[in-house]
N, C-alpha and C positions, 0 to 999 in steps of 0.2 A: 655701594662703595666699591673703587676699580682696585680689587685684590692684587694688582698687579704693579702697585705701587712699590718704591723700594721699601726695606724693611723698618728704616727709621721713621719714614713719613707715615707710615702704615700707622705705627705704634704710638705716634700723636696724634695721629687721625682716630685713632680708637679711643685714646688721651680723653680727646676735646670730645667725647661722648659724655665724660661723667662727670659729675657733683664736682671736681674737683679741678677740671682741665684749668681754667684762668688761674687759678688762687695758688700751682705751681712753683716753685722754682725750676726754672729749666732743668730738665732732665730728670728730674724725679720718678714720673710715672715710666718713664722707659727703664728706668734705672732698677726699679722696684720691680719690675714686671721682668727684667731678666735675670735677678734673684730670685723670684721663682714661687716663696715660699717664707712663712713666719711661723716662730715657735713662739708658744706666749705660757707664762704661770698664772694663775692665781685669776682666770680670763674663763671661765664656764660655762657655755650655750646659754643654761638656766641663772646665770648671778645679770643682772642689768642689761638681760637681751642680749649678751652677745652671740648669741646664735646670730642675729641680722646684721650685724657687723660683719662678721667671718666671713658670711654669703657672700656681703655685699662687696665685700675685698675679694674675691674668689670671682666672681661674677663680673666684674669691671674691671679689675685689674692679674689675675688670675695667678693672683696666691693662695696658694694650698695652705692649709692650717693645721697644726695640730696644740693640742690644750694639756698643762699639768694641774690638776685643780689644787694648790697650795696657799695657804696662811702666809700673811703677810711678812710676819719673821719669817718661814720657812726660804720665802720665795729671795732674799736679800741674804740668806745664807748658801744656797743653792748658784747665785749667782757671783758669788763671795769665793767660794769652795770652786768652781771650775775657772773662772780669770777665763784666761787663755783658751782653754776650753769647752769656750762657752759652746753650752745648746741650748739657749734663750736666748732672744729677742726683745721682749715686750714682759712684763707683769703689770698688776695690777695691784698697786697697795693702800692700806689707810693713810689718810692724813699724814699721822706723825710720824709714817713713815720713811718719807719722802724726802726730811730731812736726813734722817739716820744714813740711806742710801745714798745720799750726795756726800757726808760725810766721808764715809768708805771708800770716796774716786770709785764706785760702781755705776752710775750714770752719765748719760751722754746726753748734750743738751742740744733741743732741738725745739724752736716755739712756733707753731701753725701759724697760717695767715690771718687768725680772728682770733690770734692773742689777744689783743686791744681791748676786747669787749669779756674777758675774761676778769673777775676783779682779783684787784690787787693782793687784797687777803686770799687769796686762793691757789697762789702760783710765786713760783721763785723767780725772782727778778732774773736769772740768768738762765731759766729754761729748762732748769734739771727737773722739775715736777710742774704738775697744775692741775688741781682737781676740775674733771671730768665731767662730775656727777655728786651731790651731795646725797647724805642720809640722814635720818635722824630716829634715835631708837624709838621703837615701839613694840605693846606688848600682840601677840597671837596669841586668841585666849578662843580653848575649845571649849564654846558652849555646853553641849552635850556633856561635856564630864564637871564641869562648874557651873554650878546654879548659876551664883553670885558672882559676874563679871567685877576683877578688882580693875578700875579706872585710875588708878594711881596708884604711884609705888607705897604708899603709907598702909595701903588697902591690901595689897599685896603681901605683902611684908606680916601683916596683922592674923593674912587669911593662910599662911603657908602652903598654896597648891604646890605640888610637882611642878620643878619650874626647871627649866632648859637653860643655860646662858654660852654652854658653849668653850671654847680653849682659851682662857683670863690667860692673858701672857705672851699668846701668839696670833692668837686672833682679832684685829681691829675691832670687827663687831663686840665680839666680847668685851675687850677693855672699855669701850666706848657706852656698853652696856653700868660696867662696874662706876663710870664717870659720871654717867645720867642718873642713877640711883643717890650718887652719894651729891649732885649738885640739886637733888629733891629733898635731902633730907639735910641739908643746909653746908657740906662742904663743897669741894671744888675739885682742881686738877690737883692742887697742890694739901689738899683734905679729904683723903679717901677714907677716914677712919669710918664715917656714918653709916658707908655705903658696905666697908669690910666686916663691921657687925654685923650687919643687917642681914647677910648674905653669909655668914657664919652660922647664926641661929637659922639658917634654912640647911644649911648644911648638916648639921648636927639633927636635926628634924627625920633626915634624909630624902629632904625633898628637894635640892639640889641637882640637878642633871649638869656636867660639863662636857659630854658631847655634842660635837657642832650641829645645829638644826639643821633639817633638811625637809624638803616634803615630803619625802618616805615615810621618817618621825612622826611630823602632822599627820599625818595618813592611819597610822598605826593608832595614834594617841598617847604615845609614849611621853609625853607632858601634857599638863592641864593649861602651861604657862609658857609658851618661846617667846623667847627678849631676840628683836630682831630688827636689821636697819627696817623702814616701812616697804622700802622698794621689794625687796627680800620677803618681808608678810606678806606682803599682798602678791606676786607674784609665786609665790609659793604655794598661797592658798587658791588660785586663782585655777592650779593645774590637779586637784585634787578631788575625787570624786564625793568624798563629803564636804565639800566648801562651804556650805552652810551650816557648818559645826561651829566655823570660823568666826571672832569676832577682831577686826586689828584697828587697835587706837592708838592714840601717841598718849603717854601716861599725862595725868593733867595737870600732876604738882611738879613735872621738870623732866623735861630731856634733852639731852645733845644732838645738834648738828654736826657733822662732823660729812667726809666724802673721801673720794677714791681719786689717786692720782698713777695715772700709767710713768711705768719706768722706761726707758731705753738702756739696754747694757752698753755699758763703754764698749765691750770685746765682746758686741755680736760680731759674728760671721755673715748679718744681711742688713744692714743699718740701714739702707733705703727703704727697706721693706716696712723696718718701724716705724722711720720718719714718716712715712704713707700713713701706715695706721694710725701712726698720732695726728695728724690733716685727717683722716677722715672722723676719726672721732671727735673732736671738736667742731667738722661742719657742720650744715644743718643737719645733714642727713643722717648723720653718726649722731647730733645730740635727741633727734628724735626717734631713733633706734632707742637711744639705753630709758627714752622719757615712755614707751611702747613696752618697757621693760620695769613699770613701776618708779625709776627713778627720775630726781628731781634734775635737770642737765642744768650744768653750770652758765648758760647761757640761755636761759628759758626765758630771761625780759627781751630777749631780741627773735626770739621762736615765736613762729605762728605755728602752736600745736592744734593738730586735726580735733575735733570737738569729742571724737571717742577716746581719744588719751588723756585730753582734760577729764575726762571721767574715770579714770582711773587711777588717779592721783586722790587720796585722803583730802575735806574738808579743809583751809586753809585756817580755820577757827580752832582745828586741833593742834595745829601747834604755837598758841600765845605762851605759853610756858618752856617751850624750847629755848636752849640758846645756842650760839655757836662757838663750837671748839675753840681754846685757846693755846693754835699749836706752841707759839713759845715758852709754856709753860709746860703742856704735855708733852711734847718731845722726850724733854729731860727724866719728866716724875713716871710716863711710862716704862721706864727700864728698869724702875725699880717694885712695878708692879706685881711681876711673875715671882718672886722671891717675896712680898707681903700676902699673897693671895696664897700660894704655899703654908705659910706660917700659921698665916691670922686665918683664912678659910678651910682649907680642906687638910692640915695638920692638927 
């Protein structure tokens, strides 16, 4: 390459190197790459691979990264609390969240070149969210300390191990947790009560755990039981020097799909930067990063994934009992969960 080109041509000629150079709006990659640099919450090397996104934005476009690992509420109060400002860029939130944050005029609306192929139920008509990557809970069940793998929540529920779910209230995966239980045991979004019992008498047992999982945890053994997206199990257990302790299923009498949708702050200080990362992570090459990451990419019927990522991904037979979220009902009935989960569970 003649380095002695002027500096703009330079910067597209380096452009038209990557995964992304056509599928541009003009000026983006030069734009992005002279801001320098992206803050992101709730975005962790270890949650969905983003370690190979970071790289890969760093490595092509040569933004620098730095990560706040925050809960979904957290990351929409954080972003709430500074406005003006801001020192974020990008988060990472659950489903229901993504309305609440558009609600608040905290988002900036921005829709990649391969929106189209993104479905409908997935993304906001005007581009303030769109999940990414779906999940759907599942149990990590440490062999070694439970004979009896429970395969459903009925089983679970009956057999009381030490069980893990994590911060009901602020944490997507958690709530999402409380939502799968109780659409097993025959309620829904708007019928948490089967799922609040059920998980009260484990409480009262004290074999409820409500710190967030981690694979330190799994590591340790400090539950018999983590409720966890599957991405999340299996990647978790994946880095773990007893991983054959590990058993991760998707429970068999019901669970939630549900997924993660990146935010853009209205009042970043680098908004090209985001808009970047949101183009890469919807391309191929970002949806088979977080698919490399255990997770399922929202765009995986038009992915030709490498044949050792399809093996990474859970049996497609485990989850006929799954279903998927119903954000306009959960939206609303999530707000009222952290004050019933208070009351009904651990009061």
């Amino acid at each position: 390459m003649n380095l002695c080109l002027p500096r703009r041509r330079l910067l597209l000629a380096l452009g038209a190197l990557s995964p992304l150079a056509r599928a541009q709006p003009a000026g983006l990659i030069e734009a992005a790459r002279a801001e320098g640099r992206i803050a992101s919450v709730g975005m962790p090397d270890d949650w969905a691979n983003w370690r190979a996104t970071w790289a890969d934005l760093q490595r092509l476009y040569g933004l620098a990264h730095v990560d706040t690992d925050m809960s979904s509420a957290e990351q929409i109060a954080k972003m709430e609390a500074e406005r003006a400002n801001a020192s974020v860029d990008i988060g990472d939130v659950g489903f229901e969240f993504g309305a609440i944050a558009k609600a608040r005029g905290l988002t900036r609306a921005y829709k990649p070149s391969t929106w189209a192929e993104v479905p409908d139920w997935a993304k906001d008509a005007d581009g303030h969210w769109a999940l990414a990557y779906t999940g759907t809970i599942a149990f990590a069940v440490n062999k070694r300390l439970l004979k009896d793998v429970p395969r459903s929540w009925k089983a679970l529920f009956a057999a009381q191990p030490r069980t893990m779910i994590g911060a009901v209230g602020r944490a997507a995966q958690a709530n999402a947790a409380v939502l799968a239980a109780a659409h097993a045991l025959g309620g829904g979004e708007t019928q948490l009560q089967p799922a609040l019992q059920a998980f009260s008498r484990l409480a009262k047992a004290r074999k409820l755990l409500t710190t967030d999982p981690s694979p330190a945890l799994m590591e340790r053994g400090e539950a018999e039981v983590f409720l966890l997206w599957d991405f999340n199990a299996l990647g978790y257990r994946d880095k773990l020097p007893n991983a054959a302790d590990y058993e991760v299923l998707i429970p068999s009498d019901g669970s939630i799909t549900s997924g993660y949708t990146t935010l853009l702050n209205v009042h970043s200080r680098r908004p090209n930067a985001g808009n970047l990362a949101r183009e890469y992570i919807f391309s191929d090459a970002g949806q088979i990063n977080l698919a490399r990451g255990n997770a399922r990419p929202i765009r995986v019927e038009r992915l030709n994934l490498p044949e050792e990522v399809k093996r990474k991904l859970l049996p497609s037979a485990q989850y006929q009992a799954a279903r998927a979220l119903k954000p306009q009902l959960w939206t609303e009935e999530v707000k009222k969960l952290p004050r019933a989960w208070q009351r009904e569970v651990l009061g």
